[in-house]
N, C-alpha and C positions, 0 to 999 in steps of 0.2 A: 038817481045817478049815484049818490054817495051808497045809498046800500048796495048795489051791483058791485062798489067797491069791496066792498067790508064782505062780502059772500062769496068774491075770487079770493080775496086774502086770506079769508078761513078755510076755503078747500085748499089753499095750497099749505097753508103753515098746519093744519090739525094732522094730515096725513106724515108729515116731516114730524111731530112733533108726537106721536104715536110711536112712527118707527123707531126714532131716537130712545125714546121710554122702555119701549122692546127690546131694543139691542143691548141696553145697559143690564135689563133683566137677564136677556142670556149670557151675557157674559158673565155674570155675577155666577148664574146657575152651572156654565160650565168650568169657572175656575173651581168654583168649591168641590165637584166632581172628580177635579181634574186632582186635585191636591186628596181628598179622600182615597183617590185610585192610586197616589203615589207613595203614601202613606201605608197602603194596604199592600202591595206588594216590597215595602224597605222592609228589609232584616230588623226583628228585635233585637238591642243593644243594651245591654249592660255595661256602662263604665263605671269608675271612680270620677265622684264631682264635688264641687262646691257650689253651696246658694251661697251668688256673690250680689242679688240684688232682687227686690220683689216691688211689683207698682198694680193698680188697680185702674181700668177705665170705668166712669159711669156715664150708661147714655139715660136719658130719657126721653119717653117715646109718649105724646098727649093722644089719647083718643077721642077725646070731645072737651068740653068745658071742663066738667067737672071728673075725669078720669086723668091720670096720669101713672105710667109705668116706668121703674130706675130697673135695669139690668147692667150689672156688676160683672165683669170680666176681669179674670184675676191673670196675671202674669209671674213668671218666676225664670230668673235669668242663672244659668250654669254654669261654671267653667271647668273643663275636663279639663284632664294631667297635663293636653298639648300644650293649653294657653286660649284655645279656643274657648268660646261663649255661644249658648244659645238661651232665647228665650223662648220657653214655651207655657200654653196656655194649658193654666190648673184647674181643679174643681177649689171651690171656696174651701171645702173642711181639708184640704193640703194645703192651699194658701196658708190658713189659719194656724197650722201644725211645722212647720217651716219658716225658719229664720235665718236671717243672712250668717254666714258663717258656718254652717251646719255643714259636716263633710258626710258622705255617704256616698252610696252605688245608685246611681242615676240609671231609670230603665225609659227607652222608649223606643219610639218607631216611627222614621222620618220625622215629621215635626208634632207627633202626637205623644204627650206624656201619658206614660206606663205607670211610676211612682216612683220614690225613693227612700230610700232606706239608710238608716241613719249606722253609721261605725259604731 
């Protein structure tokens, strides 16, 4: 009698809990798409900018006991002539070559950096 339990409860929660897992995948899959497509049809832009601030995330990702992976995502934050601010995601050797203060011609396209170039 208790197992009949436990064998309606898993057919009904594995298939919800499948779906759910799926749906976060597609979603993940179609934003990233979504934002690549957005990106790929905005105008390249050249302005005048300032690095007004620079931060770093680190995840880590364990594949077993004895494996583990750190992946470094570097950030660097703008401010064109308007006053406006954006932050967009660098490769580490700009990261590394860029410091707050630095005035130059910011290039990109929608939220993807292009590079910058120092006055």
């Amino acid at each position: 009698m208790f197992y009949a339990g436990i064998d309606l409860l898993f057919s009904i929660l594995f298939p919800i809990l499948f779906l759910v897992v799926l749906g976060m995948i597609l979603y993940t899959i179609i934003g990233n798409i979504s934002t690549w497509n957005k990106n790929n049809h905005s105008p390249r832009l050249t302005v005048p900018a300032t690095v007004v601030a620079k931060r770093t995330e680190v995840s880590r990702h364990h594949t077993d006991n004895t494996m583990a992976h750190t992946f470094t995502t570097y950030y660097v934050t703008f401010q064109v002539e308007s006053g406006d601010r954006m932050e967009l995601t660098v490769s580490g050797s700009d990261y590394g070559m860029l410091v707050e203060g630095d005035i130059g011609k910011l290039s990109f396209q929608g939220t993807r950096y292009l590079g910058f170039e120092r006055n």
